[in-house]
C-alpha positions in Angstrom: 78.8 -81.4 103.1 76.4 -79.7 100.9 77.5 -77.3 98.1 75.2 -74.8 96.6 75.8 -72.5 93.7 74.9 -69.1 93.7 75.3 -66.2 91.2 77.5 -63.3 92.7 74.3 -60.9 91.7 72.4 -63.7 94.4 74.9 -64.3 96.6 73.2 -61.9 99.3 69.8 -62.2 99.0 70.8 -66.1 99.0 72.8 -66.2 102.4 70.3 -63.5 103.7 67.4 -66.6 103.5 70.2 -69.4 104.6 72.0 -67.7 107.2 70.8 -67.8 111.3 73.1 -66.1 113.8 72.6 -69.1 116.3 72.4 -71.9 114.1 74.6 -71.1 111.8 78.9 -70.5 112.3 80.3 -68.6 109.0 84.1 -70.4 109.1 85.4 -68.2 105.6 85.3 -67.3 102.5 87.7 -68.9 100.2 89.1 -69.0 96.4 90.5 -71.4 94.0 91.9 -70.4 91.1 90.6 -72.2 87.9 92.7 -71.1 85.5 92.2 -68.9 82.7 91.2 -66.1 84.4 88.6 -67.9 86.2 87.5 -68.6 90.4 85.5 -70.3 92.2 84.6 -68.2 95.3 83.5 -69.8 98.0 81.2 -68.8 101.1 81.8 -71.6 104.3 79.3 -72.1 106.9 79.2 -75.2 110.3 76.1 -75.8 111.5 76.2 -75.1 115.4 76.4 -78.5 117.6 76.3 -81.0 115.0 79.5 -83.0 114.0 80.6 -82.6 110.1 77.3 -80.3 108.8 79.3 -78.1 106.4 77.3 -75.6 104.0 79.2 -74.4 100.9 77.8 -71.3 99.0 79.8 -70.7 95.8 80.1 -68.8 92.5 81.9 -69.0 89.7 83.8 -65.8 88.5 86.5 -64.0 86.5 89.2 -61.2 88.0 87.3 -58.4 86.7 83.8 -58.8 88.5 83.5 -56.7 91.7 82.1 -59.5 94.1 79.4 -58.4 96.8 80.4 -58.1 100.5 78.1 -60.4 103.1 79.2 -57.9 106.0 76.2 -56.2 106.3 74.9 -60.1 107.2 77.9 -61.2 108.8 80.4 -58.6 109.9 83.1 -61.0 110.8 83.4 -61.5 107.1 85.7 -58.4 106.5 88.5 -60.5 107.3 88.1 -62.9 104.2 86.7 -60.5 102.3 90.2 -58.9 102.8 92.6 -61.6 102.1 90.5 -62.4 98.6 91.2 -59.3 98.0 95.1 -59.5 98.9 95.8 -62.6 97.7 93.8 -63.1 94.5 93.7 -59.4 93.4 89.8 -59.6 93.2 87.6 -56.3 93.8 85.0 -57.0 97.2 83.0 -54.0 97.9 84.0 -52.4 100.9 87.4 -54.6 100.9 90.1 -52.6 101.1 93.5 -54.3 100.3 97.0 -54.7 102.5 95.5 -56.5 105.3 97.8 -59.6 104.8 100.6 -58.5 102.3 102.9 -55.5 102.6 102.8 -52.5 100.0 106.3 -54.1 98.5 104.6 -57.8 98.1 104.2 -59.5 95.1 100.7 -58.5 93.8 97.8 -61.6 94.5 100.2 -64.7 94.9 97.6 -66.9 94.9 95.9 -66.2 91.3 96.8 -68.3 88.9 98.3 -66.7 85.1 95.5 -66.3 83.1 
């Protein structure tokens, strides 16, 4: 596994020069709460045909900082653009929230208290 941080201002231009369609399998995007009002985001890639090769994009972040969508690179990322949204309350361009919790849900169960 390699891990490579990234600014969210870079994070496009940044998978734009890693990412290839056919060699490359984008698994999520994830979060982790850090406490204080911190993240790390996280951006998860397989390569294609070889056992173990994980590439991890990530950034480090507060609540308020609108994060940059990678759908115009890899439109299949809506979906965890969506539950970041959901479940950690973050703003992803484009992301719309209630994909995964229901208008009566607690608000982002998976952010910590800052």
């Amino acid at each position: 596994m390699r891990k490579i941080e990234t600014t969210l201002p870079a994070l496009l231009n940044e998978i734009g020069a890693f990412y290839l369609p056919k060699e490359w399998h984008f698994l999520s995007v994830n979060g982790i709460d850090l406490g204080g009002g911190k993240i790390e985001l996280q951006w998860i890639f397989s390569r294609y045909g070889v056992k173990d090769e994980i590439v991890i994009y990530y950034a480090l972040s507060d609540y308020e900082t609108a994060v940059p969508s990678i759908v115009s690179l890899i439109p299949s990322a809506i979906m965890g653009e969506r539950e970041i949204v959901d479940m950690f309350g973050l703003k992803v361009d484009g992301a719309q929230r209630g994909l995964y919790l229901d208008p009566d849900s607690l608000p982002h169960p998976l952010r910590g208290e800052s």
